[in-house]
N, C-alpha and C positions, 0 to 999 in steps of 0.2 A: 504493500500500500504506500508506503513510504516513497518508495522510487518510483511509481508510476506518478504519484503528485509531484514532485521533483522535478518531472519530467514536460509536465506540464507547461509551464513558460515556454520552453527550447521547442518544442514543437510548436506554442502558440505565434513566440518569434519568426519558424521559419515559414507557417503559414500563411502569417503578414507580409515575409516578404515576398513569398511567390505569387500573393495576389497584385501587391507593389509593382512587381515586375510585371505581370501578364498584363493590368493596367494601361503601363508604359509601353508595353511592345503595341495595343493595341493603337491606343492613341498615336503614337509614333507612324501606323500604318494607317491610320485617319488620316493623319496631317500631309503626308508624302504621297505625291503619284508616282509610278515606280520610273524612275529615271529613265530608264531603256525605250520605255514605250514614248519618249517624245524627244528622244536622239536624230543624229542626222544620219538619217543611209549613208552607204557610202554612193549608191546605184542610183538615188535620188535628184532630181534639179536643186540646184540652192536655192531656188525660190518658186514660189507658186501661188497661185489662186487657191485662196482655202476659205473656210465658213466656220463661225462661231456661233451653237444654237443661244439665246439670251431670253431671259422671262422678266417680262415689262411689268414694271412693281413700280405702286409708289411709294412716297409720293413725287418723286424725280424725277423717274425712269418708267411714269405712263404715258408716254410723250413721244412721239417717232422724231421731233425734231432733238430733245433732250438725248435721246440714246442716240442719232448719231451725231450728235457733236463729241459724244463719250467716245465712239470709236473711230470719229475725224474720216465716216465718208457721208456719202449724201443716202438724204432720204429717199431719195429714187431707189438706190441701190437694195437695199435694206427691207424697201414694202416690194420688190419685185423678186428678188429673194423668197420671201417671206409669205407668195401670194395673197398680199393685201390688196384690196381694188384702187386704192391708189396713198398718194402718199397722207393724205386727211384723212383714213381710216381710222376712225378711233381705236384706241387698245384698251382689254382691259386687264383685272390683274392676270399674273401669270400667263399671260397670253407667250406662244412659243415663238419667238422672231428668228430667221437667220440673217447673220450681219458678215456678209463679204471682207476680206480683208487678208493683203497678203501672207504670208508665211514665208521664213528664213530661218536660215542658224546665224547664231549668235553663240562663237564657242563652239561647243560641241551638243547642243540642244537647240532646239527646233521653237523658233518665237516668234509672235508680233507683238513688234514693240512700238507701243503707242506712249506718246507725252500727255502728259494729265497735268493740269494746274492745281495745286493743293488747295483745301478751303478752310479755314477757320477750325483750327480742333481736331484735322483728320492725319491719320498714320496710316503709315504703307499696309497695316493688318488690316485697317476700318474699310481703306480703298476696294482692297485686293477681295473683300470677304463680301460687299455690300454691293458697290456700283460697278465691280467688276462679276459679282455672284461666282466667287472661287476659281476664274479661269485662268488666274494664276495666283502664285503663292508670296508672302513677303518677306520670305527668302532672297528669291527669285530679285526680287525689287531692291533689297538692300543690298545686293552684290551688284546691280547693274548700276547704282547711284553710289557709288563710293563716296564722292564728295560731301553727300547732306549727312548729318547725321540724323536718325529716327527719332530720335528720345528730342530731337530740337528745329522739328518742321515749322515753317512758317507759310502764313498766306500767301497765294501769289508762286508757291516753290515750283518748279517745275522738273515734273517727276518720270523717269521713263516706266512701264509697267509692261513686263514682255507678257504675254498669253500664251500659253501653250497649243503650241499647231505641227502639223505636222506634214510633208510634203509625200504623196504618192510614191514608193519606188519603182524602178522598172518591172520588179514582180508585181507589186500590187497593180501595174498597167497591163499588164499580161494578162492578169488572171482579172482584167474588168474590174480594177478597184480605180475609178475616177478621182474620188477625192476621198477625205479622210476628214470628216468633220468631229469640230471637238466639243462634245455636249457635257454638261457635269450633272451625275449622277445624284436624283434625290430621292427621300426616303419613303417616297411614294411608289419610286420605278422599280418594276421587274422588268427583266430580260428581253420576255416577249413583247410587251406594251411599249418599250422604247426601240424597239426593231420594226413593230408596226408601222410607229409613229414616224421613225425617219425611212422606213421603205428600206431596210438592212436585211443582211442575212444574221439570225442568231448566232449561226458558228463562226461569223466570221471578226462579228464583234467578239466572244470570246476568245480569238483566237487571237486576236490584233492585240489585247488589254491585255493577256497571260492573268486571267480573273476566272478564277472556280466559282465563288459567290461573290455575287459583286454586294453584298450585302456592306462587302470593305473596301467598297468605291463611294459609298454616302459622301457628297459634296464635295469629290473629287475631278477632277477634269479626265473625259475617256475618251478614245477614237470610235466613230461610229464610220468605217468603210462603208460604201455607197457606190453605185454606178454610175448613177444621177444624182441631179437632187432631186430632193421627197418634195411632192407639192404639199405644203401644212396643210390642215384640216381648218379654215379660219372661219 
């Protein structure tokens, strides 16, 4: 009896900490898209014609003129994209947009990088997580702005924000992958209803993402391979 109460802590300690850890791994795999998947081919063009799918939220970002001055092209582009009947098409929440916009490496990962002007209060997390809706990380931002520091943003700063995209390779053109759109996965999506949605192949999205359950892609940025574009449902 003696030694089994004894004993008691040392197991309760190592308990704590293997929930500590499995926590941090998980979280850790929350926060990170897996690097590989938004690398630069080697077989790939340096740059390309790529799409970012985006959900129009306000109170900012109900606005087709407001969203594309966020991604600095024209509203033309955006509601045509987008199959909107034109660019006055009202939006409402969560409506699914596609927003055109080139693709490059920068390094050895695959980005568009847009300038963003900072506003009153906001940090490369607040950008990256809200008006950007997770299509990139502020990581990602703190390395490509060396000069600012994070913890001392000011009005007015003008801030690069690369997005994860990714350009076709010569396989994926072979095997009819046209483009490779980058959607971020939410905790409403399965598998099927986002393959419906953008007109995918299931296996091909799993096979692009290296994802068994993407239940560990929640508001993370994924490639949705595609032939075409998917006409939205508006």
């Amino acid at each position: 009896m003696f030694m089994a109460i004894s004993l008691l802590p040392f197991f309760s300690t190592q308990a704590l900490l293997l929930l500590i850890l499995l926590f941090s791994s998980t979280y850790v795999t929350s926060q990170a898209p897996p690097a590989s998947n938004f690398s630069c081919p080697v077989d790939s063009p340096t740059t390309c014609s790529t799409y970012f799918t985006y959900l129009a939220q306000p109170p900012n970002f109900l606005d087709l003129g407001n969203i594309s001055d966020l991604f600095g092209v024209s509203r033309k582009e955006i509601a045509t994209a987008s199959n909107l009947e034109s660019e006055d098409t009202p939006l409402f929440p969560n409506q699914l947009l596609l927003v055109p916009k080139p693709c490059g490496c920068t390094g050895n990962r695959s980005f568009a990088n847009i300038t963003y002007q900072i506003q009153q209060g906001e940090s490369f997390y607040l950008v990256s997580t809200t008006s950007f809706e997770n299509l990139t990380r502020w990581q990602e931002v703190e390395a490509l702005n060396p000069s600012l520091t994070p913890t001392l943003l000011h009005a007015g700063d003008k801030v690069i924000f690369p997005l994860f995209c990714k350009c076709p390779s010569n396989t994926h053109l072979e095997s009819g992958i046209a483009y490779l759109i980058t959607y971020v996965w939410q905790p409403s999506d399965d598998l099927t209803k986002v393959a419906a949605k953008l007109n995918a192949s299931e296996r091909n999205i799993v096979i692009e993402n290296n994802y068994v359950n993407f239940t560990a892609a929640v508001y993370l940025p994924v490639l949705i391979p595609v032939s075409q574009l998917p006409v939205l449902s508006q």
